[in-house]
Backbone as a chain_set.jsonl record, in Angstrom:
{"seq": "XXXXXXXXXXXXXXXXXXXXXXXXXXXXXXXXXXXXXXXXXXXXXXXXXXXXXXXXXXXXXXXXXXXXXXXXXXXXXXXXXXXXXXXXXXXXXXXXXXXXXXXXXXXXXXXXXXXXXXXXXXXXXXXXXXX", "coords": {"N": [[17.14, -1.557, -12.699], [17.447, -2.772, -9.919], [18.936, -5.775, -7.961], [17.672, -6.146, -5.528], [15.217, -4.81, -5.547], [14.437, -6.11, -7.757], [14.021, -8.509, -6.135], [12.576, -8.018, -4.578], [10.076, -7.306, -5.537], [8.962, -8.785, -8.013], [8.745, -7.324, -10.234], [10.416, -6.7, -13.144], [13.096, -5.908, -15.291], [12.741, -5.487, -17.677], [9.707, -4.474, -17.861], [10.098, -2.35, -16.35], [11.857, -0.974, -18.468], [9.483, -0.751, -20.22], [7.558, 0.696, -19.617], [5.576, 3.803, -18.823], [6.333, 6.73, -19.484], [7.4, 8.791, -16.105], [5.644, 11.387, -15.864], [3.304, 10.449, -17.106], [2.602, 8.227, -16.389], [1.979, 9.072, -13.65], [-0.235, 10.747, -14.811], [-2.279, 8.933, -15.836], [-2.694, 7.62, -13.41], [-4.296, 9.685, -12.22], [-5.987, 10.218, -13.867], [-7.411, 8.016, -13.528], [-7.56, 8.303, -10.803], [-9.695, 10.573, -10.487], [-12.196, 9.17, -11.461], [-13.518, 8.723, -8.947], [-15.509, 9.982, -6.513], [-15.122, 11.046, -3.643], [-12.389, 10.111, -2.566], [-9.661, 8.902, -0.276], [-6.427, 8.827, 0.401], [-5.004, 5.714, 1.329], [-2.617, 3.413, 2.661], [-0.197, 1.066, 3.669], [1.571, 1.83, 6.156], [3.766, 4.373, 5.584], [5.256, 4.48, 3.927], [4.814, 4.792, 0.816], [3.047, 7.127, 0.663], [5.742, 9.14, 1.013], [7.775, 8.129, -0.839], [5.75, 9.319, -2.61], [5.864, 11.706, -2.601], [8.853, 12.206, -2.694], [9.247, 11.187, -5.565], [7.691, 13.265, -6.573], [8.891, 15.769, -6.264], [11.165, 15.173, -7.453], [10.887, 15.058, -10.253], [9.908, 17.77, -10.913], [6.797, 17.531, -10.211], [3.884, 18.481, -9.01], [2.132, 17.026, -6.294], [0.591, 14.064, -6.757], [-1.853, 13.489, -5.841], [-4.762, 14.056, -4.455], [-5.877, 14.203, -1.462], [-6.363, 13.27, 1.656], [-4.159, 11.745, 3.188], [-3.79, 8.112, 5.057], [-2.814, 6.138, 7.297], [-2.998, 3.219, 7.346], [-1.26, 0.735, 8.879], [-1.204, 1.827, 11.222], [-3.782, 2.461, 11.819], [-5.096, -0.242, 11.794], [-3.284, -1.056, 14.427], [-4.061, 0.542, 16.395], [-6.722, -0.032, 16.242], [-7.149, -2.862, 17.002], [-5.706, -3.135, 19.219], [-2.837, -3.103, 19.65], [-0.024, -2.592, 21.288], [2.234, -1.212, 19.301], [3.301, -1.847, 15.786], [2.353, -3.755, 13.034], [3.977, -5.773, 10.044], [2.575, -5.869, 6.773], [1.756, -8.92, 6.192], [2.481, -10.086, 8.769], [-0.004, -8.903, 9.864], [-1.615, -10.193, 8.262], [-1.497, -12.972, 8.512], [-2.169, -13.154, 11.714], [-4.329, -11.836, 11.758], [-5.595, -14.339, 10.503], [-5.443, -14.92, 7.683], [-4.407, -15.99, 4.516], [-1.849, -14.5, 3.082], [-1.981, -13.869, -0.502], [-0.456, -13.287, -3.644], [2.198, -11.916, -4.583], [4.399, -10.787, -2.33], [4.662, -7.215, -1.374], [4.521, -6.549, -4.094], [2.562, -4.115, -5.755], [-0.354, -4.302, -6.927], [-0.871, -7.224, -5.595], [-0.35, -6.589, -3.317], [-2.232, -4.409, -2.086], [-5.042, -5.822, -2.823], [-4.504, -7.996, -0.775], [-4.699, -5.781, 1.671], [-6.886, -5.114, 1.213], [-8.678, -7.31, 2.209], [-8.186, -7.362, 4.234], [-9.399, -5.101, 5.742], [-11.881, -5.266, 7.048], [-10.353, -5.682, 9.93], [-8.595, -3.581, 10.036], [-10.56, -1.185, 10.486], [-11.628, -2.001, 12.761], [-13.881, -3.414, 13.044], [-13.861, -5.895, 12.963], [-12.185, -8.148, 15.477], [-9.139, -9.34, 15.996], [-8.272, -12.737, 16.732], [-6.844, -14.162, 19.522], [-4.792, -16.431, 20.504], [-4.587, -18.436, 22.965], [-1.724, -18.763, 25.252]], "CA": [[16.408, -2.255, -11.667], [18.294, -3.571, -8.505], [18.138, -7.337, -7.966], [16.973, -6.492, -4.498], [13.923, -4.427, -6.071], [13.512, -7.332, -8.634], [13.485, -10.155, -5.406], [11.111, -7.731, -3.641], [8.746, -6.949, -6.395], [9.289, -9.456, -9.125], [8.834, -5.934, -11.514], [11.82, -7.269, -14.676], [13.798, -4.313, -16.113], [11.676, -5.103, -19.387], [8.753, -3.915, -17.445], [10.579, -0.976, -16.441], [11.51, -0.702, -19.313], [7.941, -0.539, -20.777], [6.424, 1.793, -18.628], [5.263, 5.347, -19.105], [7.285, 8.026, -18.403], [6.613, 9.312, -14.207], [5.03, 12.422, -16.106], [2.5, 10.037, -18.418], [1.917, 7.26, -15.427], [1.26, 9.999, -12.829], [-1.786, 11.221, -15.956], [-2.739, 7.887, -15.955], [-3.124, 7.425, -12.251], [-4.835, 10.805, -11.767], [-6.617, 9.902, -14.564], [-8.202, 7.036, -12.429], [-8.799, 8.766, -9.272], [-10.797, 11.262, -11.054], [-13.658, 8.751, -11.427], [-13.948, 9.116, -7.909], [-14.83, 12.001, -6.265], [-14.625, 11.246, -2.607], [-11.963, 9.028, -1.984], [-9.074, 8.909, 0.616], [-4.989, 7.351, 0.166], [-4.609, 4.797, 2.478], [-1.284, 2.871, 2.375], [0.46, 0.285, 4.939], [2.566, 2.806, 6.169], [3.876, 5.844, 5.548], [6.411, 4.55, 2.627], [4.514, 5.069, -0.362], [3.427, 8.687, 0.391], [6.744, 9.708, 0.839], [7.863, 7.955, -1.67], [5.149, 9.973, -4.163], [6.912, 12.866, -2.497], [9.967, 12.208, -3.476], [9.495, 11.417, -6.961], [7.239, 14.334, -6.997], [9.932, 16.408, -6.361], [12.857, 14.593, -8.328], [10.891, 14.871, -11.219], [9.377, 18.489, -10.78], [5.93, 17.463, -10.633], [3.277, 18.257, -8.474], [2.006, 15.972, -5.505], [-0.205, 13.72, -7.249], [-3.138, 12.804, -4.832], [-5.699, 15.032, -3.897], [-6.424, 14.103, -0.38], [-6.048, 12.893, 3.283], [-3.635, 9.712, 3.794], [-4.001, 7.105, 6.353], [-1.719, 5.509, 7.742], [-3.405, 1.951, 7.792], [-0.751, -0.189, 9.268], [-1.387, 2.419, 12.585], [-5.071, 2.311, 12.015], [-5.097, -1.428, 12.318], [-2.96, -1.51, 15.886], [-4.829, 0.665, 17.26], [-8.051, -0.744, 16.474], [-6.921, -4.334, 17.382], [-4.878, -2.861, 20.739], [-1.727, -3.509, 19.762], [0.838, -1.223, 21.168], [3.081, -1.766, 18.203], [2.814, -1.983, 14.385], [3.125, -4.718, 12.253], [3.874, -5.871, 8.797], [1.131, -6.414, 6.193], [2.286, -9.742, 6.14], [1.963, -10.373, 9.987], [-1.422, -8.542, 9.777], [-2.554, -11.02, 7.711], [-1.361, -13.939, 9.717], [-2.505, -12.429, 12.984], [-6.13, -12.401, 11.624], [-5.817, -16.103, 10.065], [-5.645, -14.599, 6.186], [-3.169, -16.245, 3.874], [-1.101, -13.705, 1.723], [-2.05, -14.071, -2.009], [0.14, -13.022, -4.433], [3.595, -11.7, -4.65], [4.535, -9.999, -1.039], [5.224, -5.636, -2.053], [3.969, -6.531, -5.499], [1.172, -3.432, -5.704], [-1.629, -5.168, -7.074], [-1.516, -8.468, -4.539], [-0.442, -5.983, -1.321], [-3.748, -3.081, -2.26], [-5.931, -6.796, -2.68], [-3.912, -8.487, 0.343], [-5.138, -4.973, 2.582], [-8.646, -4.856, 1.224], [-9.031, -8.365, 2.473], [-7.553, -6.847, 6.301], [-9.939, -4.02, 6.237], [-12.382, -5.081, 8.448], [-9.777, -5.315, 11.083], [-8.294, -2.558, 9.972], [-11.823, -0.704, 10.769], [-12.115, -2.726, 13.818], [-15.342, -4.085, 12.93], [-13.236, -7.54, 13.394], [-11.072, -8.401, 15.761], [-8.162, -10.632, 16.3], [-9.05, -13.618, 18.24], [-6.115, -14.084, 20.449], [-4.824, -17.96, 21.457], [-3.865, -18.334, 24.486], [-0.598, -19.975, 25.325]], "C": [[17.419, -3.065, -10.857], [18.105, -4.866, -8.915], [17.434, -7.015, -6.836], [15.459, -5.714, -4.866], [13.567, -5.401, -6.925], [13.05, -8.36, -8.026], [12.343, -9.323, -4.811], [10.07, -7.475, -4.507], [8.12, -7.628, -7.313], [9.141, -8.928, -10.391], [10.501, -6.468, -12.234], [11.93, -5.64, -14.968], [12.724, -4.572, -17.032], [10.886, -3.936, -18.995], [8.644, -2.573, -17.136], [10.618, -0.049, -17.621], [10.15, -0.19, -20.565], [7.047, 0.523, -20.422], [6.396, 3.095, -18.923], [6.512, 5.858, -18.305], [6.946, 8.635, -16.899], [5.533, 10.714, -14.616], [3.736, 11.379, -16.529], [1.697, 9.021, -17.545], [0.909, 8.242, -13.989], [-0.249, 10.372, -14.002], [-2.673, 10.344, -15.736], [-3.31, 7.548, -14.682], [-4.324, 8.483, -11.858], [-6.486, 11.147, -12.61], [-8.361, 9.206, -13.762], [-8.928, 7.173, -11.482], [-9.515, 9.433, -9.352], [-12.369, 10.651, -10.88], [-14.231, 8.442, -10.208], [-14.051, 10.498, -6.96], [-14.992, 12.166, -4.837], [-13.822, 9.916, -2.266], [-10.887, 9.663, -0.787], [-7.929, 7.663, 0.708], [-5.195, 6.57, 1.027], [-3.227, 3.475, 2.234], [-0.803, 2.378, 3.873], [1.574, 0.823, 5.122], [3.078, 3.979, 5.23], [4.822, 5.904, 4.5], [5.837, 4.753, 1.34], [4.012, 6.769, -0.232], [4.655, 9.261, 0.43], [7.356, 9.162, -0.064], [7.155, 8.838, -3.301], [5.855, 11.445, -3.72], [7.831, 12.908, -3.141], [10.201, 12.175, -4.597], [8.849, 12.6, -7.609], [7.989, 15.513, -7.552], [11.088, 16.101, -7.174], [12.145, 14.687, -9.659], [9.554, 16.365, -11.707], [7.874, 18.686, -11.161], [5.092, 18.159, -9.436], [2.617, 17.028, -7.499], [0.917, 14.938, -6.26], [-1.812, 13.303, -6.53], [-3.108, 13.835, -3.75], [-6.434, 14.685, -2.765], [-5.867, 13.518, 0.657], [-4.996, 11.652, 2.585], [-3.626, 9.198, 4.85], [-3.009, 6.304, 6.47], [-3.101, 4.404, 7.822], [-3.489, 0.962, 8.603], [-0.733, 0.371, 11.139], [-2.992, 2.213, 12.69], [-5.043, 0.539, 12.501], [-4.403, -1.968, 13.888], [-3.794, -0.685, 16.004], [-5.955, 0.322, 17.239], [-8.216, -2.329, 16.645], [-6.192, -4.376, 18.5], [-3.732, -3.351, 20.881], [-0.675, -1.782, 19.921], [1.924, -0.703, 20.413], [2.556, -2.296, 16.867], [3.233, -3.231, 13.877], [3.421, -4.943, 10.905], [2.752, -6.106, 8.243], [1.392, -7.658, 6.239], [1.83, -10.559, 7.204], [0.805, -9.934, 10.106], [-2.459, -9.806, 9.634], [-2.616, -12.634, 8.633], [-2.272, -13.7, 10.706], [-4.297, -12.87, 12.742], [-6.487, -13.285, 10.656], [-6.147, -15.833, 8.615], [-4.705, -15.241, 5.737], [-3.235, -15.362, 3.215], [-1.689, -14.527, 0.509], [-1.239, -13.418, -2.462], [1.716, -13.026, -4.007], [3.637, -10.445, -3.44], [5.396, -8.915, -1.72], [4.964, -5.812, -3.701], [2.266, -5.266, -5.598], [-0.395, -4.125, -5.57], [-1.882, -6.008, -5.656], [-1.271, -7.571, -3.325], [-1.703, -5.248, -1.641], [-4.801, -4.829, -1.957], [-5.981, -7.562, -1.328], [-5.097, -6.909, 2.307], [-6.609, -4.848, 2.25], [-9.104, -5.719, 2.013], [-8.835, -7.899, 4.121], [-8.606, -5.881, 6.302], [-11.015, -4.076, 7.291], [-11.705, -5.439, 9.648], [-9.143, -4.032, 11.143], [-9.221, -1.063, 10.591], [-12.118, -1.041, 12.067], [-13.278, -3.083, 14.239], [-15.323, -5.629, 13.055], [-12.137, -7.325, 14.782], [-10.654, -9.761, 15.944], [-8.714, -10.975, 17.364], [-7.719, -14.24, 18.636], [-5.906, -16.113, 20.922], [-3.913, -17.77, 22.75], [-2.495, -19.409, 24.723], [-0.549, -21.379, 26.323]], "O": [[18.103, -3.967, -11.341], [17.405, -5.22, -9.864], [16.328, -7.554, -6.869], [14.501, -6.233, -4.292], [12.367, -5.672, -6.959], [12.191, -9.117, -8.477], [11.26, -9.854, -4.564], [8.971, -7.445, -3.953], [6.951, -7.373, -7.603], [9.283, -9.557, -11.44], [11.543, -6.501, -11.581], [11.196, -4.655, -14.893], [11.793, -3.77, -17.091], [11.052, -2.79, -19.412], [7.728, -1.788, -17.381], [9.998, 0.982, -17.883], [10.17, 0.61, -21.5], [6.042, 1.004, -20.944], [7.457, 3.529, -19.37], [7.203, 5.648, -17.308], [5.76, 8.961, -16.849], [4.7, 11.069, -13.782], [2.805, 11.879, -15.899], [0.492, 8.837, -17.716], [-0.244, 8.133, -13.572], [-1.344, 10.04, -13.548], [-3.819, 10.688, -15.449], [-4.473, 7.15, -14.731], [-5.265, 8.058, -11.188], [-7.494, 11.792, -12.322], [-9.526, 9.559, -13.576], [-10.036, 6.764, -11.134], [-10.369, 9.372, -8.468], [-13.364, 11.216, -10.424], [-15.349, 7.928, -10.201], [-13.324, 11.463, -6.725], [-15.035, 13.345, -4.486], [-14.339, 8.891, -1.819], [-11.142, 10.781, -0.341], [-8.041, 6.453, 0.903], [-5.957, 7.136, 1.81], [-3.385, 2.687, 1.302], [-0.935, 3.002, 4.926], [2.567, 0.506, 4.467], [2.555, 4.271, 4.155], [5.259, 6.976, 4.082], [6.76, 4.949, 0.549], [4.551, 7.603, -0.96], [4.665, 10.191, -0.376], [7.91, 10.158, -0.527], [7.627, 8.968, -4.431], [6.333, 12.186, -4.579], [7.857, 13.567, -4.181], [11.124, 12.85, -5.053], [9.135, 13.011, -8.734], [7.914, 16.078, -8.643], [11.903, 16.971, -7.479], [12.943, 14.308, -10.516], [8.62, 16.206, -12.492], [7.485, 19.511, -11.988], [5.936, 18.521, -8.616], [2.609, 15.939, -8.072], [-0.087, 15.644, -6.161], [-2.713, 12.763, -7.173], [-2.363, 14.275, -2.875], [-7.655, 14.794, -2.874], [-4.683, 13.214, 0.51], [-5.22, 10.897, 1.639], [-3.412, 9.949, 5.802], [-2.414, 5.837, 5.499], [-4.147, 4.798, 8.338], [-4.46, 0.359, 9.06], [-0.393, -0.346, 12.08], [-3.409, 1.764, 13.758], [-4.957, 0.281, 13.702], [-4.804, -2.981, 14.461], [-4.822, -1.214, 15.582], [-6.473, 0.303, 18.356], [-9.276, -2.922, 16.442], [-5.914, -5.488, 18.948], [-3.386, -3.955, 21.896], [-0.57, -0.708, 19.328], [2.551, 0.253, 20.869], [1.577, -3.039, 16.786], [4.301, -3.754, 14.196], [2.975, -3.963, 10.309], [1.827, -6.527, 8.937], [0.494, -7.579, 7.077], [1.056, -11.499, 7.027], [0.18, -10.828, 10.678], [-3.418, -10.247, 10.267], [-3.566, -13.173, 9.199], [-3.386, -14.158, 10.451], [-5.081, -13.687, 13.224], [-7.512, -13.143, 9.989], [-7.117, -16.456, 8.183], [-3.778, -15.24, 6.546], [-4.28, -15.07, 2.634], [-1.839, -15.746, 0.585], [-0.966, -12.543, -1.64], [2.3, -13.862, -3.318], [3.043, -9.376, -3.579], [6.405, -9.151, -2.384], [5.387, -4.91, -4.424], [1.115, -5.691, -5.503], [-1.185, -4.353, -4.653], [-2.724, -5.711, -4.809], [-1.959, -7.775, -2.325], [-2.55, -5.984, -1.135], [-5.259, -4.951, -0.821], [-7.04, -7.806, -0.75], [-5.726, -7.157, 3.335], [-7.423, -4.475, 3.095], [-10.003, -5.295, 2.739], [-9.569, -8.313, 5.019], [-8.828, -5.796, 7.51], [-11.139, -3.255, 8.2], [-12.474, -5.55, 10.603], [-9.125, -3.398, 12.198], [-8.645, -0.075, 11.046], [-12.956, -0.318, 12.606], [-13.709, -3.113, 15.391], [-16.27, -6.403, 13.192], [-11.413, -6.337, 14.911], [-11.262, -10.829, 16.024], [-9.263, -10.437, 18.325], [-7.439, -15.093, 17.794], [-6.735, -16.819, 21.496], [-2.945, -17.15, 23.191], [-2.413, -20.59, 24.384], [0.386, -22.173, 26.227]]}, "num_chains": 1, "name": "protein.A"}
């Protein structure tokens, strides 16, 4: 484990250490999405599917996730009219949310974007101050 993956994630080697094998966690995940049977990835940007790419491939597995992905962090400009993307981070700002948890920590970013989704949806929008 990097330090710069341990300042961005606060994931400890232990933890690494601890963890299923990518064959046994992928089971486990697939496991999960099973008990749904129409869902749809959605991810703040386009780095975690390619990311499951990549380890897909580096670890001769199959893609793990059986369906569409969304780009989110594009769904949210364009349904708030921004001609430009932003961080989850600034998202949250933007539409007056404080971050919870640990910023790129799974858990608190997936909880952090549930909390954005109705802008994300554009069933909210940003309310705009004027300078």
């Amino acid at each position: 484990m990097t330090d710069f993956c341990l300042g961005l994630t606060s994931i400890t080697q232990q933890q690494v250490e601890n963890a299923p094998l990518s064959q046994k966690a992928i089971a486990y995940f697939q496991q999960w999405l099973g008990k749904y049977s129409n869902f749809i990835f959605g991810s703040w940007g386009d780095y975690d599917r390619k990311q499951f790419q990549k380890d897909s491939k580096f670890h001769k597995l199959p893609y793990p996730i059986d369906s569409e992905q969304i780009n989110l962090k594009k769904l949210f400009s364009a349904n708030q009219g921004f001609s430009y993307t932003h961080g989850m981070a600034k998202a949250l700002n933007l539409a007056g949310i404080n971050l919870e948890g640990i910023h790129h920590r799974g858990i608190d970013d997936a909880k952090n974007i549930a909390r954005l989704m109705p802008y994300i949806l554009g069933r909210e929008k940003i309310k705009y101050l004027k300078k």
